[in-house]
C-alpha positions in Angstrom: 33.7 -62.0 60.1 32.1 -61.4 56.3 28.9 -61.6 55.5 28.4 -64.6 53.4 24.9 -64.0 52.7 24.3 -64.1 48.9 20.6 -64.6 49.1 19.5 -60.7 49.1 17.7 -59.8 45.8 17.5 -56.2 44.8 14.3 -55.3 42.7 14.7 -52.1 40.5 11.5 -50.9 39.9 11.3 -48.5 37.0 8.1 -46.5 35.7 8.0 -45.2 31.8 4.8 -43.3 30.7 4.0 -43.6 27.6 2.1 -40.6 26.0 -0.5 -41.6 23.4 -0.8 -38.3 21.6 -4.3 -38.4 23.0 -4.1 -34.7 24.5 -2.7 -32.8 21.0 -5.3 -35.3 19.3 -8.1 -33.1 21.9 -6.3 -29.6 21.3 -6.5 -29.9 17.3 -9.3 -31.5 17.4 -10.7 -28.5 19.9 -9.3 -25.8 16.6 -11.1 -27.8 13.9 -14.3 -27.0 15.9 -13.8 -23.4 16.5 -13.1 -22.9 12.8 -15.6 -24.5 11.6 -18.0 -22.6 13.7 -16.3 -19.2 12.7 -16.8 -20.1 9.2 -20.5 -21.2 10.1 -21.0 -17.9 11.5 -19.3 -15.6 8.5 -20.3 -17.5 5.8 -23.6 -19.3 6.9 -26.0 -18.7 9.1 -29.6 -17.2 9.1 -27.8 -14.4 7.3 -30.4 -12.0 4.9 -31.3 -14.3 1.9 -30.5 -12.3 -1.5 -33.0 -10.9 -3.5 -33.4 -9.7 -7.0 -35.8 -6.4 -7.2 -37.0 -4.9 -10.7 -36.3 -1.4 -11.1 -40.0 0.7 -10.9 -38.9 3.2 -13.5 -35.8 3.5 -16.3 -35.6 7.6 -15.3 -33.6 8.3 -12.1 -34.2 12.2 -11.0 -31.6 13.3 -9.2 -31.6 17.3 -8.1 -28.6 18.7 -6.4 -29.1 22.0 -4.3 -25.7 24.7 -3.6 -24.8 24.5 0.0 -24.3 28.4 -1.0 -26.3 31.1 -3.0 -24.5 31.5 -6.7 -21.8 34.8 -6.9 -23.7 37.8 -8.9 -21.1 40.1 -8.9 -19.4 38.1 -11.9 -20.6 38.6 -15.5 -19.2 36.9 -18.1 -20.5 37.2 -21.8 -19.3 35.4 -24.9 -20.4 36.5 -27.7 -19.6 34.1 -31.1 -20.4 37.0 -33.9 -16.6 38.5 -32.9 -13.8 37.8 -35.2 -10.7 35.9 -33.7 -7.8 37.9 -32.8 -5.1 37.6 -35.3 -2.2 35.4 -33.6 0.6 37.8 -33.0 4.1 36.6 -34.7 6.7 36.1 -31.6 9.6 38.7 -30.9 13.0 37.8 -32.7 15.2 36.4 -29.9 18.1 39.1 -29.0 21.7 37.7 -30.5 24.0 35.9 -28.0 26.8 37.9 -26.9 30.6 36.2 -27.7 32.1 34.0 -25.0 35.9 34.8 -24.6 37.7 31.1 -24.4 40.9 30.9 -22.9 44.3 30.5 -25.7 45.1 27.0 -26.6 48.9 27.2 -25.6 49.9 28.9 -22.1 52.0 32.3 -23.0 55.5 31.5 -22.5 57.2 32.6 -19.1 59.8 35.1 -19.1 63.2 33.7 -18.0 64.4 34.5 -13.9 66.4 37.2 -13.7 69.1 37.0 -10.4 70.0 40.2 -9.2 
């Protein structure tokens, strides 16, 4: 015999989360902080405050000491009361020999002979 039964009721029960956006809303909000506080730090902070000094004196002395004792052994001497050598006229450059260039027609060929 069938079952004639048509009183059963079948309940679906479905469950959908819906996201908000509230943790990416935490994670930038989390990099705006840290920024900000890197920035504090480099640009801020109790950082040496800048102060303009007057010189004490327009001179500066500055003396600078060789790491090694000066060369002796070297004498130069210049003395201004000699005349200038007279500038020395350059040497005549030696001709260029000929170039032999090749004949403008080819030489005719001599006929075969058959022997």
């Amino acid at each position: 015999m069938a079952d004639n039964d048509t009183t059963k009721t079948y309940v679906r029960d479905t469950r959908t989360t819906e996201s908000s956006g509230a943790s990416m809303a935490l994670i930038v909000g989390g990099l705006v902080v840290a920024v900000g506080f890197i920035l504090w730090l480099v640009f801020g902070g109790d950082g040496p405050s800048v102060v303009s000094t007057d010189p004490a004196a327009d001179t500066t002395n500055v003396t600078v000491e060789p790491t090694q004792p000066a060369d002796s052994t070297t004498n130069v001497t210049i003395d201004a009361d000699e005349p200038a050598a007279e500038p020395v006229a350059p040497a005549e450059p030696a001709p260029a020999e000929p170039v032999e260039t090749a004949p403008a027609a080819p030489a005719p060929a001599e006929p075969a002979t058959n022997p």
